[in-house]
KEPASE-733373 format. One line per 3 residues: their letters; for each residue x, y, z of N, C-alpha, C, O. Coordinates in pm, whole numbers, plus 50000, padded with zeros to 5 digits. Layout:
a	X,Y,Z,X,Y,Z,X,Y,Z,X,Y,Z ~ ...
//
This chain:
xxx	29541,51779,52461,29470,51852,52566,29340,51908,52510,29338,51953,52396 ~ 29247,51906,52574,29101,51996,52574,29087,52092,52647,29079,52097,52770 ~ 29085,52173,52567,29054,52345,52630,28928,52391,52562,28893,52380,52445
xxx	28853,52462,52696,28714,52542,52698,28751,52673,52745,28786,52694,52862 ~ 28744,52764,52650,28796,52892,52727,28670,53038,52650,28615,53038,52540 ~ 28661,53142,52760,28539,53177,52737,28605,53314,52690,28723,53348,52684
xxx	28483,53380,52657,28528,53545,52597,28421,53636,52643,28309,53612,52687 ~ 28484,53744,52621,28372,53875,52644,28291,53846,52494,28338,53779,52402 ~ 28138,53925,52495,28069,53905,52419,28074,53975,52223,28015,53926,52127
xxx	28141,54064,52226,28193,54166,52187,28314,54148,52121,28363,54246,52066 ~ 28384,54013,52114,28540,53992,52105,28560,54010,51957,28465,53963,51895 ~ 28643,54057,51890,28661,54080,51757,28685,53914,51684,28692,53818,51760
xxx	28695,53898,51558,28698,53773,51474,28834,53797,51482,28893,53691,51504 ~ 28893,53872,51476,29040,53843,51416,29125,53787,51539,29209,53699,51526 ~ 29090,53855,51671,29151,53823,51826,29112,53643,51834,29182,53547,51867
xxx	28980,53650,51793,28911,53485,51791,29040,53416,51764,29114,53358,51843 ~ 29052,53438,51624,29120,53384,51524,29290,53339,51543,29352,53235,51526 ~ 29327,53482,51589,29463,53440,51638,29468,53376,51813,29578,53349,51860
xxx	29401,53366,51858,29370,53274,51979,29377,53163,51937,29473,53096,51975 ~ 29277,53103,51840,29283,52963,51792,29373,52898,51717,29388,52776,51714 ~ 29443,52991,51648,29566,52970,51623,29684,52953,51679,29785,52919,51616
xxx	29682,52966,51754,29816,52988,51875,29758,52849,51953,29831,52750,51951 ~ 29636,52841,52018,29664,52693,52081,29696,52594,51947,29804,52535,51936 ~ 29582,52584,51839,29634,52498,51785,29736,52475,51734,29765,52355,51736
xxx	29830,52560,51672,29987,52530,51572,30052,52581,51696,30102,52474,51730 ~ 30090,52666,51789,30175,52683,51873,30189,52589,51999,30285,52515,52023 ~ 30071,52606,52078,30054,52463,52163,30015,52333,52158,30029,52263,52258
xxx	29961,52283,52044,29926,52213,52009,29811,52151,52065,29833,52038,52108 ~ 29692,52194,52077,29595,52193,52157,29493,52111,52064,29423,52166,51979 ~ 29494,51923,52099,29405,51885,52073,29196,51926,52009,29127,51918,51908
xxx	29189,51955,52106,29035,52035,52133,29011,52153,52211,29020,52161,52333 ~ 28974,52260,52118,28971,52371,52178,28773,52458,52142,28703,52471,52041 ~ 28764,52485,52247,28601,52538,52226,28576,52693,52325,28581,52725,52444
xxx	28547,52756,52199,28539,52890,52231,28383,52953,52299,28292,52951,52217 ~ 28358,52991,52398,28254,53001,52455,28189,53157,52503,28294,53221,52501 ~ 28096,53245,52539,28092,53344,52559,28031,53306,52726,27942,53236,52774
xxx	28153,53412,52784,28147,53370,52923,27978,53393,53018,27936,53324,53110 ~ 27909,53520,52951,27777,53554,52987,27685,53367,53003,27628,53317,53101 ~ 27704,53322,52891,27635,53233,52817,27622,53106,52953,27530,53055,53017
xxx	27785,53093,52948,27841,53025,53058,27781,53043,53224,27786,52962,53316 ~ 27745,53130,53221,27741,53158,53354,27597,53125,53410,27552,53096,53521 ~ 27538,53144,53271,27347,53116,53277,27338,52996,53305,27259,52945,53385
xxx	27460,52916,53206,27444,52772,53176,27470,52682,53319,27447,52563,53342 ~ 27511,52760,53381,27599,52697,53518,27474,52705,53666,27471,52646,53774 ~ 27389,52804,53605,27240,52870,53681,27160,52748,53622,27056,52731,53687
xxx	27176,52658,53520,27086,52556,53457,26972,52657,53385,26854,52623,53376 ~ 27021,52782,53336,26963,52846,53250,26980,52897,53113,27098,52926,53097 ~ 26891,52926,52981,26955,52941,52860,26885,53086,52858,26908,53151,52756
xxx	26808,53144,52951,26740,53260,52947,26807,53379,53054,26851,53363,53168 ~ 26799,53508,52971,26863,53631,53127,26969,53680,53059,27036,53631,52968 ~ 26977,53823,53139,27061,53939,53135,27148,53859,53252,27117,53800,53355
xxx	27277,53889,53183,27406,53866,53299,27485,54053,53257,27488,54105,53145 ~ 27534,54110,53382,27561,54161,53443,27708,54138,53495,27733,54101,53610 ~ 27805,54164,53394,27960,54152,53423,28054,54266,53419,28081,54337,53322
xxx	28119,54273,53590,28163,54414,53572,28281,54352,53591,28288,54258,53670 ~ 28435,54414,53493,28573,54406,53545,28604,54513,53623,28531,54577,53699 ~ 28775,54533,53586,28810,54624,53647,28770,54757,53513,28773,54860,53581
xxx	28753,54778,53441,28776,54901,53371,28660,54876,53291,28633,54976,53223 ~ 28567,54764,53270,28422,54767,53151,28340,54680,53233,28376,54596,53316 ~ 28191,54723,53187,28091,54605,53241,28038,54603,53135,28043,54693,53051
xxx	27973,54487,53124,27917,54437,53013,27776,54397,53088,27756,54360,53204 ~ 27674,54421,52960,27557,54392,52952,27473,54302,52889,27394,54362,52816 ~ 27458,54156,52889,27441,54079,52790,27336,54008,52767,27326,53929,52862
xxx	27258,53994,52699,27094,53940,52701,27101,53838,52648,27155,53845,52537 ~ 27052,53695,52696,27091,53603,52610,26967,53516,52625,26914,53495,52734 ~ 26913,53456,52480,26802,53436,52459,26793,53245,52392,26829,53224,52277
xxx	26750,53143,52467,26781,53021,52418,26928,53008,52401,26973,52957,52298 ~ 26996,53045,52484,27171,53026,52534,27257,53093,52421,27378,53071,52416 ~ 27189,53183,52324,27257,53255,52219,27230,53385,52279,27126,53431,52327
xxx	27380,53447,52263,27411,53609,52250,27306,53732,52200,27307,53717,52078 ~ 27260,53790,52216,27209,53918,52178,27271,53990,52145,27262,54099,52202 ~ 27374,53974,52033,27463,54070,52025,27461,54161,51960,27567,54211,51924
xxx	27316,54226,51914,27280,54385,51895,27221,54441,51998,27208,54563,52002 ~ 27187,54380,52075,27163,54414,52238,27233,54450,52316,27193,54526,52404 ~ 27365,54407,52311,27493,54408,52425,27496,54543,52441,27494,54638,52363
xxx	27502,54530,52573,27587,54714,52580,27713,54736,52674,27730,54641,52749 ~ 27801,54835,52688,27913,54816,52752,27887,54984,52815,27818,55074,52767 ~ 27981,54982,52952,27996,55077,53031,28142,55088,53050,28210,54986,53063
xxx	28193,55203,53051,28311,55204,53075,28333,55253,53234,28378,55359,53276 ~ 28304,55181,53278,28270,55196,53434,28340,55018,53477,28351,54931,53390 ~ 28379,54993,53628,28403,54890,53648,28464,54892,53805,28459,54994,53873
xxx	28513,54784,53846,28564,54782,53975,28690,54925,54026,28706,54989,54130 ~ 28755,54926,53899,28869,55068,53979,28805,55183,53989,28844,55270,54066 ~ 28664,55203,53890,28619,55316,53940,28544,55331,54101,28549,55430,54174
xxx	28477,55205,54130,28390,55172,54238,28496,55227,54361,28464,55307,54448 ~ 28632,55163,54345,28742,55156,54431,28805,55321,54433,28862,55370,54530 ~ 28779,55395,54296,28867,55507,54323,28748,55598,54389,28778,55708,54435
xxx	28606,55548,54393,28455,55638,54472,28472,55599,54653,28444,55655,54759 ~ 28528,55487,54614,28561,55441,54808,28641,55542,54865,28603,55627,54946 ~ 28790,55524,54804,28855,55635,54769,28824,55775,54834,28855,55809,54948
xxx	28752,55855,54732,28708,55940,54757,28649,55991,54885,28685,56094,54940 ~ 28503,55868,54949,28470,55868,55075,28519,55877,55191,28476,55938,55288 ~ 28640,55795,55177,28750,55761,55288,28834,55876,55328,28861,55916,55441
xxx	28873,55927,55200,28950,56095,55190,28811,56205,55255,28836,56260,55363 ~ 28726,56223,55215,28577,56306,55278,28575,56256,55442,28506,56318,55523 ~ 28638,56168,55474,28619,56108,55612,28729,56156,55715,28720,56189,55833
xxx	28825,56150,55640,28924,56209,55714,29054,56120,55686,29167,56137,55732 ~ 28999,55997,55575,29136,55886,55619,29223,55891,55473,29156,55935,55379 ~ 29315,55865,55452,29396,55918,55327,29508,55740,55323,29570,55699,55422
xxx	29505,55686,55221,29583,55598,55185,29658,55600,55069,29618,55686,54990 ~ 29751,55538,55032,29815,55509,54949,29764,55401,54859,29742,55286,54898 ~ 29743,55453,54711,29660,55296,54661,29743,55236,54660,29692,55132,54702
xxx	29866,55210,54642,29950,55131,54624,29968,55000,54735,30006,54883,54730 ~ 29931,55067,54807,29866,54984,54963,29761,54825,54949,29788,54712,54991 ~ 29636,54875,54870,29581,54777,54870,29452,54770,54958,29351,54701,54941
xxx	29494,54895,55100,29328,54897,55143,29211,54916,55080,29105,54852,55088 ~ 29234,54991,55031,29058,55026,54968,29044,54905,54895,28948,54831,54918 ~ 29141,54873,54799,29076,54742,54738,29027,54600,54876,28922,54542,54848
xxx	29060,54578,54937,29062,54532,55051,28936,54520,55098,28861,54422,55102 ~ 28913,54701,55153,28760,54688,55234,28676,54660,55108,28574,54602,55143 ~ 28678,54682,54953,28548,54680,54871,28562,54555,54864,28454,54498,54879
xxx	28645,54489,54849,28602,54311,54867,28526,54227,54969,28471,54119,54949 ~ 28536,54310,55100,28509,54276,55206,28374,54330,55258,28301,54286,55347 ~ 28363,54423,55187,28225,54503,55299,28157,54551,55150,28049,54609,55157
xxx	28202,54533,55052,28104,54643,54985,28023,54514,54909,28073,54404,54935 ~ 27919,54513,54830,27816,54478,54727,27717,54534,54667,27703,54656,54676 ~ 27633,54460,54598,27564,54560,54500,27415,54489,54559,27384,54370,54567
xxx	27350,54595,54592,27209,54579,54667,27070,54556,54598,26986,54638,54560 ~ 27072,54413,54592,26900,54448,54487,26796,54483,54501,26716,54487,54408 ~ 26760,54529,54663,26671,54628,54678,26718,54760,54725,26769,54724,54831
xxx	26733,54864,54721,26831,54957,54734,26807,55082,54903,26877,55141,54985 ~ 26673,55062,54872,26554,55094,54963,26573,55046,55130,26579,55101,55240 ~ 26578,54915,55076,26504,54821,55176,26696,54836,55244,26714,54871,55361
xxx	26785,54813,55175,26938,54791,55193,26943,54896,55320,26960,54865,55438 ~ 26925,55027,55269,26926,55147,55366,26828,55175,55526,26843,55240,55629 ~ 26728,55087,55470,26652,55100,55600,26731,54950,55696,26719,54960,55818
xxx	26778,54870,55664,26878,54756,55758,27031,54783,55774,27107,54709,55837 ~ 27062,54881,55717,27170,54934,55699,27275,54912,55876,27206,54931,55976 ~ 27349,54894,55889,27431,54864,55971,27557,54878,55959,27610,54804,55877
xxx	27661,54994,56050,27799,55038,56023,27907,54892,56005,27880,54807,56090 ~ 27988,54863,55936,28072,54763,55967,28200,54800,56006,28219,54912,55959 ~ 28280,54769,56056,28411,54820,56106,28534,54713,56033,28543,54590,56034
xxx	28614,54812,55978,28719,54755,55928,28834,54781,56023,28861,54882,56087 ~ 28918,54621,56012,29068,54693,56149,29212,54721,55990,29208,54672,55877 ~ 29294,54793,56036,29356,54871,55917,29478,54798,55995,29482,54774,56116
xxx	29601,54762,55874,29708,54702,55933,29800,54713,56066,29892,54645,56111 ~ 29733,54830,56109,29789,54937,56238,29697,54894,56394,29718,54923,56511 ~ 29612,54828,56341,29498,54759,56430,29427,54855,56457,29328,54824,56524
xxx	29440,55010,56423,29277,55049,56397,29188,55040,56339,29197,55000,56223 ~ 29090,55067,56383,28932,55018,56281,28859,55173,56250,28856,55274,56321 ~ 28802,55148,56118,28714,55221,56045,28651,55188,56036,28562,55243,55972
//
């Protein structure tokens, strides 16, 4: 088998290490190629130039990558990420009057659905338009 599998920018040698070890002597993994997912993502844009901008749930990463190589005294990390975005929805929804259970799954729900990240921020607010969400109960917010 051939495996291409990517990493955060940042990944320690030793995690590398026992990764590659494990496909190769444990699974036995013909061809294996380790990639940095930022890198990947430029490469897929048909670009080797640019800041990529990767947020999980719990870190975002900041990655500058210059002729399709890492900047990796550049990188920077936030400990910020999607559950915080989700626990600020959260928050709004409770300020509103509406109270859920995370365990539920709405809030994650509407931020998949209605929320994004605005690249003019300005311009976002002056077109701004309410969206209505219907809640498993068939009311809408």
């Amino acid at each position: 088998a051939q495996i291409l599998c990517t990493e955060k920018p940042l990944t320690a040698n030793s995690d590398r290490e026992k990764t590659v070890q494990v496909m190769f002597e444990e699974l036995c993994v013909a061809q294996y190629f380790v990639a940095i997912d930022a890198v990947m993502a430029l490469f897929a844009l048909d670009k080797q130039d640019g800041v990529v901008v990767d947020s999980g749930h719990h870190v975002t990463y900041v990655t500058p990558v210059c002729d399709g190589k890492v900047q990796r005294a550049a990188v920077q990390t936030l400990d910020i990420g999607g559950d915080e975005c989700t626990e600020y929805l959260c928050k709004l929804l409770t300020e509103r009057g509406y109270c859920f259970y995370r365990r539920v799954g709405i809030e994650d729900d509407i931020k998949h659905k209605l929320c994004y990240v605005a690249v003019d921020f300005e311009q976002e607010m002056v077109k701004c338009k309410e969206q209505a969400y219907e809640l498993p109960d068939g009311q809408y917010i």
